[in-house]
LOSEVO-23674 format. One record per residue (C-alpha): x, y, z; residue number from 1; chain. Coordinates in Angstrom, 3 decimals. Each point is the difference from the previous one (the first is absolute). Layout:
// residues N
@xx:X yy:Y zz:Z i:NUM ch:A
...
//
This chain:
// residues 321
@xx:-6.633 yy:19.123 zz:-6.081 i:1 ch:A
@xx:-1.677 yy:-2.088 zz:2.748 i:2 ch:A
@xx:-3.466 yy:-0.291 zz:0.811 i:3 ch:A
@xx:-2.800 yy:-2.452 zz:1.045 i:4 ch:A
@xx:-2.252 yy:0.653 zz:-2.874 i:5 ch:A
@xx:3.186 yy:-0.819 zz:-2.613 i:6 ch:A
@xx:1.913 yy:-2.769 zz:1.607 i:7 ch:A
@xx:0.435 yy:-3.119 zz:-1.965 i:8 ch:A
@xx:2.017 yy:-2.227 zz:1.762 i:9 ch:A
@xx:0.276 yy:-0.392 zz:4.122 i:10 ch:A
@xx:2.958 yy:-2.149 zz:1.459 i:11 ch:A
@xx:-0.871 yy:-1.322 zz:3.285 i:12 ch:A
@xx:2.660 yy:-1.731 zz:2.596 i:13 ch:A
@xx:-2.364 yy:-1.694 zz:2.083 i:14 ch:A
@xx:2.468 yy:-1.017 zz:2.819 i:15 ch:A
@xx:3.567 yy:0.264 zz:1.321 i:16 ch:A
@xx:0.109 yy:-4.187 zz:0.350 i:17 ch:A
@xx:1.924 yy:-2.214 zz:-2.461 i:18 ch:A
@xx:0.458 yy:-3.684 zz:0.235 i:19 ch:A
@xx:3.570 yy:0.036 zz:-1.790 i:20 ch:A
@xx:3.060 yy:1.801 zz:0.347 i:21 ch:A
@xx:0.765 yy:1.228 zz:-4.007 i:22 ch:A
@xx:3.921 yy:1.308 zz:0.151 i:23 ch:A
@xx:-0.967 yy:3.461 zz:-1.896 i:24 ch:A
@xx:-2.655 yy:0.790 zz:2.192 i:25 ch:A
@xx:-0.115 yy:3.240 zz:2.218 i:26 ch:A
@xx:-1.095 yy:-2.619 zz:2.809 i:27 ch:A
@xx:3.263 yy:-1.467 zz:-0.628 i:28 ch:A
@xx:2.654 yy:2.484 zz:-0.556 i:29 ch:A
@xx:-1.034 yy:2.696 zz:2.291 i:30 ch:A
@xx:1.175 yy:-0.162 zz:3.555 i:31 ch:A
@xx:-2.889 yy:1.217 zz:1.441 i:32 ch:A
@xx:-2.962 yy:-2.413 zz:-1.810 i:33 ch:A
@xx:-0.855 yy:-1.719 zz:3.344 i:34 ch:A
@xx:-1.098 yy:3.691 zz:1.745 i:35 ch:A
@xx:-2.757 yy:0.219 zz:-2.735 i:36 ch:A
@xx:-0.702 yy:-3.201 zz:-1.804 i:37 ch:A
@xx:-2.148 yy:-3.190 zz:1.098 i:38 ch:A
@xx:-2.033 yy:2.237 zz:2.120 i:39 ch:A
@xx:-2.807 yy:1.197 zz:-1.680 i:40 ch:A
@xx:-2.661 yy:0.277 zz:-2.899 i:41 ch:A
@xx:-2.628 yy:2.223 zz:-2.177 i:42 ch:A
@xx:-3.275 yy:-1.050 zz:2.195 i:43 ch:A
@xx:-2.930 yy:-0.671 zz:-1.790 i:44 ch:A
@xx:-2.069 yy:2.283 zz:1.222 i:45 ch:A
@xx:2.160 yy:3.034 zz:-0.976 i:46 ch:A
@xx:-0.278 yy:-1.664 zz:-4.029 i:47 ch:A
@xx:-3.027 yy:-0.193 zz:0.655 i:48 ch:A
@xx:-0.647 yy:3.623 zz:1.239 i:49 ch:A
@xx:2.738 yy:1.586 zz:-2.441 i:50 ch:A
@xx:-0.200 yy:-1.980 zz:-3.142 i:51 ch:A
@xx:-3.707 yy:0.187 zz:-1.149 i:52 ch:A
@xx:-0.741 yy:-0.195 zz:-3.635 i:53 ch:A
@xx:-1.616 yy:2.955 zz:-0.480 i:54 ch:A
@xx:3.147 yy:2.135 zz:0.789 i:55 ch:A
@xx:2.070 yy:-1.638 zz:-2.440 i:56 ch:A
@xx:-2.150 yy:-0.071 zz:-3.383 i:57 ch:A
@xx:2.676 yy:0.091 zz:-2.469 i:58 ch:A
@xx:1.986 yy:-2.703 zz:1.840 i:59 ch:A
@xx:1.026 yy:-3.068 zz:-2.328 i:60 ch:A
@xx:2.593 yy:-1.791 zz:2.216 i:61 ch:A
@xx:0.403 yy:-1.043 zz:3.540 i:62 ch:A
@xx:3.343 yy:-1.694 zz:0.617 i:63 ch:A
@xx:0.682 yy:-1.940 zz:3.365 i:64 ch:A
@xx:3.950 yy:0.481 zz:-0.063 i:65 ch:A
@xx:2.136 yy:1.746 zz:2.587 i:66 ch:A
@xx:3.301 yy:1.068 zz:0.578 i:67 ch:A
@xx:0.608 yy:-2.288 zz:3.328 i:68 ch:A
@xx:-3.212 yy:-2.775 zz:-0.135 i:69 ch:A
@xx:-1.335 yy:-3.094 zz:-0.766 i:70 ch:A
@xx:-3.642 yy:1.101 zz:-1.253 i:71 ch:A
@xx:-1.675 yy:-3.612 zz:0.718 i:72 ch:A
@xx:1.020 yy:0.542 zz:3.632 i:73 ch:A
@xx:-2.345 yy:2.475 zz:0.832 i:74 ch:A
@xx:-2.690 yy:-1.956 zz:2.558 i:75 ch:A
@xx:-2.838 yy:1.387 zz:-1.911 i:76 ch:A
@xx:1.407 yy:-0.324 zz:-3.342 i:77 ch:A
@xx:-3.410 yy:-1.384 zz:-1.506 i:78 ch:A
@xx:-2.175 yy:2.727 zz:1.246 i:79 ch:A
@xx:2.500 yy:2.358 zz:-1.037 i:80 ch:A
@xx:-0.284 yy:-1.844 zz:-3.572 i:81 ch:A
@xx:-3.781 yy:-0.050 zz:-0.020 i:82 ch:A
@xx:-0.234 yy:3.847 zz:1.195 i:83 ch:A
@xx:1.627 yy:0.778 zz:-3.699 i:84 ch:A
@xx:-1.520 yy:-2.817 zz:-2.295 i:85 ch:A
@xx:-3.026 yy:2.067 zz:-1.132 i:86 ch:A
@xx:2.318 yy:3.417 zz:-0.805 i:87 ch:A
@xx:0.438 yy:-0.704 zz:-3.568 i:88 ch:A
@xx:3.726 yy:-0.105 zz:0.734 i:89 ch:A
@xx:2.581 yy:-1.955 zz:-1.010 i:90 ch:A
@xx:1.451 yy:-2.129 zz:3.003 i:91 ch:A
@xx:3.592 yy:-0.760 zz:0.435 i:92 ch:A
@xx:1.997 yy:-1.904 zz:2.628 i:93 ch:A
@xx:3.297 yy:-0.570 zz:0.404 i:94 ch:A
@xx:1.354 yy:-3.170 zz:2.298 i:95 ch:A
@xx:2.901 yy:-1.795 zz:0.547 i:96 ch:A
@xx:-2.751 yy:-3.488 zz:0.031 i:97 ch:A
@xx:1.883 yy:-1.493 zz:2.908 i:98 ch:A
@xx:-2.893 yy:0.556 zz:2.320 i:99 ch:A
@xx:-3.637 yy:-1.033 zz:1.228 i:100 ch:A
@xx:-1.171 yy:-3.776 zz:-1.422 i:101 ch:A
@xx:-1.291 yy:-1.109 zz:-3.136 i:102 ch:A
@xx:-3.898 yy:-0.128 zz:0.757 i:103 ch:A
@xx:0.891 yy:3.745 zz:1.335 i:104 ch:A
@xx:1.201 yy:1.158 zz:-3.454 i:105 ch:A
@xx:-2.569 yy:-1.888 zz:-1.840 i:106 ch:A
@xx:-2.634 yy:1.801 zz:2.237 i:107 ch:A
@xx:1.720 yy:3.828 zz:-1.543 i:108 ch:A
@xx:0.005 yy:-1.382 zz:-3.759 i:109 ch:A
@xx:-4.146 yy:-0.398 zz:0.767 i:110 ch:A
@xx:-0.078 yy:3.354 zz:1.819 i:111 ch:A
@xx:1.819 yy:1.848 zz:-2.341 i:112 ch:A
@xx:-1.748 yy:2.017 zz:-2.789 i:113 ch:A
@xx:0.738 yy:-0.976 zz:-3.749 i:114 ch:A
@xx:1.838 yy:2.836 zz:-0.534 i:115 ch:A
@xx:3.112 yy:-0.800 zz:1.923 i:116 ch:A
@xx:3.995 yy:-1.203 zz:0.476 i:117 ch:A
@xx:1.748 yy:-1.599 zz:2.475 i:118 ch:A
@xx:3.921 yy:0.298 zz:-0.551 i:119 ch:A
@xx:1.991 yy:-2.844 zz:1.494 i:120 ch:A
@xx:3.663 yy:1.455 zz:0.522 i:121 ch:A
@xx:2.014 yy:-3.327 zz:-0.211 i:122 ch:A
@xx:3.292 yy:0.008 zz:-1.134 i:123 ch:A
@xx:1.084 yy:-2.862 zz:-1.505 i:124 ch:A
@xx:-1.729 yy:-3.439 zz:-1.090 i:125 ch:A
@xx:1.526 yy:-2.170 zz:3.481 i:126 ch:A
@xx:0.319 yy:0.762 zz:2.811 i:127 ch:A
@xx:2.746 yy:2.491 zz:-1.011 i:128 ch:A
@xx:-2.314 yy:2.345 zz:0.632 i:129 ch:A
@xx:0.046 yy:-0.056 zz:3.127 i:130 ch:A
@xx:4.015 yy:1.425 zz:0.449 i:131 ch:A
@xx:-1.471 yy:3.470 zz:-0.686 i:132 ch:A
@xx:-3.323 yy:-0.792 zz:1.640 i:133 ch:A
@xx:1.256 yy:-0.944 zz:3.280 i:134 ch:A
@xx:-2.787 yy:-1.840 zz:2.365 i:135 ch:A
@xx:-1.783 yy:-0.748 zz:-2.875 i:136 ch:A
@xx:-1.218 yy:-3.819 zz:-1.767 i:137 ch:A
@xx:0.315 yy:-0.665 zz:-3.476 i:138 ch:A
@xx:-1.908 yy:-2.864 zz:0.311 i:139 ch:A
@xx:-2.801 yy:1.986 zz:2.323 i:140 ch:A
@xx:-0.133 yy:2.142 zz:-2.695 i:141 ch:A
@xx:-0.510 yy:-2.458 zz:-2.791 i:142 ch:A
@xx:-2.810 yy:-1.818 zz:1.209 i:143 ch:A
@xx:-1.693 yy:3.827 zz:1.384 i:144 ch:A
@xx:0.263 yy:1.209 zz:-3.733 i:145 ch:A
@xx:-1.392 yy:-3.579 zz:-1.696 i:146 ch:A
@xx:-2.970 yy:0.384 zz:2.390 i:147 ch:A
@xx:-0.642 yy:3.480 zz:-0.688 i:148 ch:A
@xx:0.199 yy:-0.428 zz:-3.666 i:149 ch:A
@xx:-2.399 yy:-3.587 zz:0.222 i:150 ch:A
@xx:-2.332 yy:2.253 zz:1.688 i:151 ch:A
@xx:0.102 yy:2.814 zz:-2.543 i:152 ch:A
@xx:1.938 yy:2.649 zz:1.014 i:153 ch:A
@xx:2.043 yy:2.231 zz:-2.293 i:154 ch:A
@xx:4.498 yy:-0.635 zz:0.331 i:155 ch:A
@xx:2.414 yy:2.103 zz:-0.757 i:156 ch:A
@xx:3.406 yy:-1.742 zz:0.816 i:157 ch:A
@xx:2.536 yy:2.766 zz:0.660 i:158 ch:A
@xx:4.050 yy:-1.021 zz:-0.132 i:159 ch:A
@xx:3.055 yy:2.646 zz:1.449 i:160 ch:A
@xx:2.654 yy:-1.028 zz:-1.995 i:161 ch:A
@xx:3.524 yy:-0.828 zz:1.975 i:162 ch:A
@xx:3.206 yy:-1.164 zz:-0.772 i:163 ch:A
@xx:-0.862 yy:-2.984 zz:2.054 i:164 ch:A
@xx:-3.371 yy:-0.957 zz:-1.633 i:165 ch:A
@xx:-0.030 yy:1.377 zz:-3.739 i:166 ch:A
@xx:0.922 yy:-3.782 zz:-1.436 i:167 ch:A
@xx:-3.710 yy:-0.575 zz:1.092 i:168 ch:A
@xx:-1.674 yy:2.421 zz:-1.559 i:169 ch:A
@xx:-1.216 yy:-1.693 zz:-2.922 i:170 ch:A
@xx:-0.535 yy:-3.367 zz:2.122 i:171 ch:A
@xx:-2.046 yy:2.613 zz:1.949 i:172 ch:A
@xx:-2.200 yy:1.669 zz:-2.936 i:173 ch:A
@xx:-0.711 yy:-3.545 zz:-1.609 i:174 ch:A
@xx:-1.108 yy:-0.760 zz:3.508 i:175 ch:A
@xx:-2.424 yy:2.482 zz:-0.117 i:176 ch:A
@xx:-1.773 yy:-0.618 zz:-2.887 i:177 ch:A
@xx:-0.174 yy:-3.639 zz:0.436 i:178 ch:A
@xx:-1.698 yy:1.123 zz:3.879 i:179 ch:A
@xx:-2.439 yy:2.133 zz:-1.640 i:180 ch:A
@xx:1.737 yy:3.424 zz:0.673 i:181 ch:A
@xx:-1.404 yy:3.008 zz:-1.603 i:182 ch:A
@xx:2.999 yy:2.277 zz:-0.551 i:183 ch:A
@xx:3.737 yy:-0.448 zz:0.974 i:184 ch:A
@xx:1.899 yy:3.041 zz:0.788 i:185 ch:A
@xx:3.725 yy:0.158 zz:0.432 i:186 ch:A
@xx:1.605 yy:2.918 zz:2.498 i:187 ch:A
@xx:3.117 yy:1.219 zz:-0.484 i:188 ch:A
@xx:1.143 yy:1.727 zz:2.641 i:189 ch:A
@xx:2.071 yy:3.664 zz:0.335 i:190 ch:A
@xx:0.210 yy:-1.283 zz:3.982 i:191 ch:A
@xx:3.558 yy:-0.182 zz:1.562 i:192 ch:A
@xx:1.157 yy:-3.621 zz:0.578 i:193 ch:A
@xx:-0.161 yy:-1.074 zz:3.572 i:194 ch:A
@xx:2.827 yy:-2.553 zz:1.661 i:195 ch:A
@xx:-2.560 yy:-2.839 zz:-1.273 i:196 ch:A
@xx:-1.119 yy:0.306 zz:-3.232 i:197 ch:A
@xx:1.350 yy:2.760 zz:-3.277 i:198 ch:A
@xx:-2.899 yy:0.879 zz:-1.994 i:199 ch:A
@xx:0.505 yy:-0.607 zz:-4.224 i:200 ch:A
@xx:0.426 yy:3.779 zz:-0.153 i:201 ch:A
@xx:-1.704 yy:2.191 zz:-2.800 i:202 ch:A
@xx:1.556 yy:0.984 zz:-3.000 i:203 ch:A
@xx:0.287 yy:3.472 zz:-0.515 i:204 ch:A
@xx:-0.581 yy:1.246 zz:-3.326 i:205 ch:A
@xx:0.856 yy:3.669 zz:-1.081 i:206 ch:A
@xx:-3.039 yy:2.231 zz:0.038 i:207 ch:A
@xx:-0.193 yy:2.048 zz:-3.538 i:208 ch:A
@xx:-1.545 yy:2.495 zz:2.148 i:209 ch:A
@xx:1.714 yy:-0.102 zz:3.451 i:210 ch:A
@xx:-1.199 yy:2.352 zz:3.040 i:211 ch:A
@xx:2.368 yy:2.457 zz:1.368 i:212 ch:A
@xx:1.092 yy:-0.308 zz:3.331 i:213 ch:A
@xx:-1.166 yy:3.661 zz:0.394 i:214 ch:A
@xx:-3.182 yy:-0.576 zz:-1.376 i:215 ch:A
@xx:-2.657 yy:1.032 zz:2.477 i:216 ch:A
@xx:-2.772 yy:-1.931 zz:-1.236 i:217 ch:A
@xx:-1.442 yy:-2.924 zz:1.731 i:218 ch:A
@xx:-3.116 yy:-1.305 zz:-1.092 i:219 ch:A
@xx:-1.175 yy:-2.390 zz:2.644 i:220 ch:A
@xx:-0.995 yy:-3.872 zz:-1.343 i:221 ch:A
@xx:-2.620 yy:-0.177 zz:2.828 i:222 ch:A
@xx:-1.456 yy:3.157 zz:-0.837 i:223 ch:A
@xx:-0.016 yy:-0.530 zz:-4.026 i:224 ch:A
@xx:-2.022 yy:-3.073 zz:0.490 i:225 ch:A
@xx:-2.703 yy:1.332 zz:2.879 i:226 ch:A
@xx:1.893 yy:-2.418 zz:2.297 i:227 ch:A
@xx:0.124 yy:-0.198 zz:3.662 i:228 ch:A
@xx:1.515 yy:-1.772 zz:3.030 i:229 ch:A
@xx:-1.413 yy:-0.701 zz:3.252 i:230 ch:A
@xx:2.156 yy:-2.134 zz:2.490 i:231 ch:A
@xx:-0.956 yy:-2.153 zz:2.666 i:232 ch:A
@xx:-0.147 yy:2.774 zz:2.716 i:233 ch:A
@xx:-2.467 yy:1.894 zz:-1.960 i:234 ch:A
@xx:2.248 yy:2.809 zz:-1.622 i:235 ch:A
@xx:-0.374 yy:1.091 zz:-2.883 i:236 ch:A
@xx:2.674 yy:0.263 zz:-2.152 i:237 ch:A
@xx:0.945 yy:1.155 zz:-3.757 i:238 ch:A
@xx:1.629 yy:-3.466 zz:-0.759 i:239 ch:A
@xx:1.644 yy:-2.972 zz:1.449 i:240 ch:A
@xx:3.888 yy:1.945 zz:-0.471 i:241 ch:A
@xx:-0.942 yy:2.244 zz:2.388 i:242 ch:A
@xx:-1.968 yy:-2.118 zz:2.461 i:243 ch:A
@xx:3.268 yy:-2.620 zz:0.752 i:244 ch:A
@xx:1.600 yy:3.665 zz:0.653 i:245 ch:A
@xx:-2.731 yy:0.724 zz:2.555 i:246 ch:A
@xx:-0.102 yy:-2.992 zz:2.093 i:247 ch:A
@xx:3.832 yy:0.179 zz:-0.008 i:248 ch:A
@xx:-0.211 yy:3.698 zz:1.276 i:249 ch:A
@xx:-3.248 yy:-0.537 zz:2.620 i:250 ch:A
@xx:2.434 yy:-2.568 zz:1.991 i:251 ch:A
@xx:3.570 yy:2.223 zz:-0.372 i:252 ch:A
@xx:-0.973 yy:3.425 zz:-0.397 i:253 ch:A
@xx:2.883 yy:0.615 zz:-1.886 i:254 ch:A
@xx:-0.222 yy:2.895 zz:-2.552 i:255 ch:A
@xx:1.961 yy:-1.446 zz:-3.304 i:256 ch:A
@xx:-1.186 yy:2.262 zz:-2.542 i:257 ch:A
@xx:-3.146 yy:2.115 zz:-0.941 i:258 ch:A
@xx:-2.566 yy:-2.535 zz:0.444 i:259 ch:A
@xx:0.918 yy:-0.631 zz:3.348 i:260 ch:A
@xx:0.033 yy:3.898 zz:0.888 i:261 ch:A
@xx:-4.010 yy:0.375 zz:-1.661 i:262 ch:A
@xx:-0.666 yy:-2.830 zz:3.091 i:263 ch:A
@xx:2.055 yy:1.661 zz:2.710 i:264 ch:A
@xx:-2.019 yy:3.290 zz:-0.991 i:265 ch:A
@xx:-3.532 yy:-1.277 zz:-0.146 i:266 ch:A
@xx:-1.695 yy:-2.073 zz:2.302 i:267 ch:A
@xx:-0.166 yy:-2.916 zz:-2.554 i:268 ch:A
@xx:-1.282 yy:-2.555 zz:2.163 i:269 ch:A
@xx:-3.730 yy:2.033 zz:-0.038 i:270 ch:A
@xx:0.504 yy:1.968 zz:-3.127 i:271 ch:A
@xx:0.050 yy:-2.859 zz:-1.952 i:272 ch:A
@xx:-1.689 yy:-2.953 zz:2.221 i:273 ch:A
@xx:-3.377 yy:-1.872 zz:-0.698 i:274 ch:A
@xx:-0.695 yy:0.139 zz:3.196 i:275 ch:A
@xx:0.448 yy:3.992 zz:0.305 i:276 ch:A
@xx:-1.298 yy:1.380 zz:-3.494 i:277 ch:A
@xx:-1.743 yy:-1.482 zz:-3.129 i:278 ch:A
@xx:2.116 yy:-0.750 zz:-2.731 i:279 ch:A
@xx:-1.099 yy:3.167 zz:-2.098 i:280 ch:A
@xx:1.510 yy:1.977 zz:3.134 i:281 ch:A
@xx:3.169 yy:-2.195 zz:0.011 i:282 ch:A
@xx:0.591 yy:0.620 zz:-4.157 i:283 ch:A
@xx:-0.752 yy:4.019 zz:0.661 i:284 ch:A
@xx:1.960 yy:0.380 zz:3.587 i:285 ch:A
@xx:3.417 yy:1.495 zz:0.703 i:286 ch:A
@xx:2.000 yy:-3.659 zz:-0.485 i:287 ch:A
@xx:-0.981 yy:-0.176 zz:-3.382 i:288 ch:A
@xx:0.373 yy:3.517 zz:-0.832 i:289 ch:A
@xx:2.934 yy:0.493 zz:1.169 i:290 ch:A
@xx:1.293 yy:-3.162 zz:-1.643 i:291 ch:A
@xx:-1.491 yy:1.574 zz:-3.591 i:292 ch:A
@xx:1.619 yy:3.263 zz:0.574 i:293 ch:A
@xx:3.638 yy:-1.768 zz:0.634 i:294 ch:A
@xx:-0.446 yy:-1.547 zz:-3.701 i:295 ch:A
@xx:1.125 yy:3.820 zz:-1.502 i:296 ch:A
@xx:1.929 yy:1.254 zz:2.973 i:297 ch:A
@xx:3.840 yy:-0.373 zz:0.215 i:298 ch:A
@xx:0.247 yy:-2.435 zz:2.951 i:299 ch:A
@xx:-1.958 yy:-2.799 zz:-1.402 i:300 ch:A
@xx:-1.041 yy:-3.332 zz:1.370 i:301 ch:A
@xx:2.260 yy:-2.338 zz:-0.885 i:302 ch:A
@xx:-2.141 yy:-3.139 zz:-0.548 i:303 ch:A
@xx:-2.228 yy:1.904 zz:-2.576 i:304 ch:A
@xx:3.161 yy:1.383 zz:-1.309 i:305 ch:A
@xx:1.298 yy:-3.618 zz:-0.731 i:306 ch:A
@xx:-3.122 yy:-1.659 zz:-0.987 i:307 ch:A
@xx:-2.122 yy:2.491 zz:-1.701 i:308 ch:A
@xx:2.593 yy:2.282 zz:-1.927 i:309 ch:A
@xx:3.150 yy:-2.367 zz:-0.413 i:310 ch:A
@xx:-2.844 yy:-2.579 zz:-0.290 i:311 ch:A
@xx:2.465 yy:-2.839 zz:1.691 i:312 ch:A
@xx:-2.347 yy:-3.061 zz:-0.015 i:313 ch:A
@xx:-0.396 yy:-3.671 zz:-0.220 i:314 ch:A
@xx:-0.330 yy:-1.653 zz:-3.786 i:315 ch:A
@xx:-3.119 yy:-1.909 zz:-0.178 i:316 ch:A
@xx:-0.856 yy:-2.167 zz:-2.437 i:317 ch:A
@xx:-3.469 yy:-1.594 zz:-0.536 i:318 ch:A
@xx:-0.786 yy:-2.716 zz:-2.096 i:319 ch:A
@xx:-3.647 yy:-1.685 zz:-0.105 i:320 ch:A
@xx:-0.042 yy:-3.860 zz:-0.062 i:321 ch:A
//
């Protein structure tokens, strides 16, 4: 299902630093964030040594968005940028906008190659977004995206919907188009509520042709689309579901369920590490073996269970401006 010579779309977590404290973050609602996160990022020389262009010749997009970081963070976040402007790829980035100054995102909008996106997640069209993105400056974040755009570069503005911000979201769209966005995407989140903020919640329709809970098919999302994670510590990873699993596991060591049990068997940390094996090696070792063979076995992992068979999702909606 996975290989080098097919992949079409890599997602890269650059590092385990944010600037802002989001309230449905892992970084946020798991007790053990601090052991693992602010500490550490994807080096440039080990891009530079594991991503060349000439393993990847089918690849179409490369998408700068983690489970845990802030992308634009990353202390060699131009190099990193200029390393994959001649791959013919599609480049994607994903930021909360709230950090570096306006001559520094001017500087990425002349970097960047014309084939490109960067999605500013801001959730409302005050500084009501900032309730769900705590730390964070609406007003930062305004005058970050106007000089980004003035320079060229290609928005996306990208609004979670919440009971405490949905009487902006048209304010928010017209917004947008009158800043010059490109697109404007509404989420719609399946996430549980936390004691701060209740997501708008999804309506769920009736499926004409509904999966039985005894089905034992999964057909994986990540691997339909020749997809790919890599996280900030250099693993490499099926998809972001299963990373935020990982790093929860690497600092408890808890078993919970099946996933959990293909780590405590293998010795993930060099089976599937940049540093330790090439990511050919990683996609063909024992994790990610063992992780295909669970998909028609009994004991399942749950996470692909929920996300790739019951296909329990967010609702996005995309509208171009």
């Amino acid at each position: 299902m996975w290989s080098s010579d097919t992949l079409e779309w890599i997602d890269i977590e650059l590092t385990s630093f944010c600037n802002i404290k989001c309230k449905g973050c892992f970084r946020v609602l798991s007790d053990h964030a601090d052991k693992i996160l602010n500490k550490t990022y994807l080096d440039i020389e080990t891009i530079k040594e594991k991503f060349k262009k000439e393993m990847f010749p089918q690849i179409k997009i490369i998408n700068f968005c983690g489970s845990v970081d802030e992308p634009t963070s990353h202390p060699q976040f131009f190099e990193i940028i200029k390393h994959f402007a001649d791959w013919n790829a599609h480049i994607n980035i994903a930021t909360n906008g709230s950090i570096r100054t306006k001559s520094w995102w001017e500087n990425l909008a002349k970097i960047l190659p014309p084939s490109h996106k960067v999605t500013w997640g801001i959730d409302g069209s005050d500084e009501v977004s900032e309730q769900y993105r705590e730390g964070s400056s609406f007003k930062k974040v305004r005058d970050n995206f106007r000089a980004f755009i003035a320079a060229g570069g290609r928005a996306n503005w990208q609004f979670i919907v919440f009971e405490h911000n949905e009487h902006q979201l048209e304010t928010a769209r017209q917004m947008a188009k009158e800043e010059g966005f490109k697109e404007f995407k509404t989420i719609i989140s399946h996430r549980e509520d936390t004691k701060d903020v209740k997501h708008k919640k999804v309506l769920k329709k009736s499926s004409p042709n509904p999966v039985p809970q005894d089905d034992p098919c999964i057909s994986c999302k990540y691997g339909n689309q020749k997809r790919i994670f890599v996280n900030h510590m250099g693993n490499v990873i099926p998809c972001c579901h299963l990373n935020a699993k990982m790093l929860e596991y690497s600092v408890t060591n808890k078993k919970k369920d099946k996933f959990e049990e293909i780590l405590e068997k293998s010795s993930y940390m060099t089976d599937i590490n940049l540093q330790h094996v090439s990511i050919d090696e990683a996609m063909n070792g024992r994790v990610w073996t063992a992780i295909q063979n669970s998909w028609t076995e009994d004991d399942k992992i749950k996470k692909c269970v929920s996300v790739c068979r019951d296909k329990k999702k967010d609702k996005f909606i995309k509208e171009k401006l």
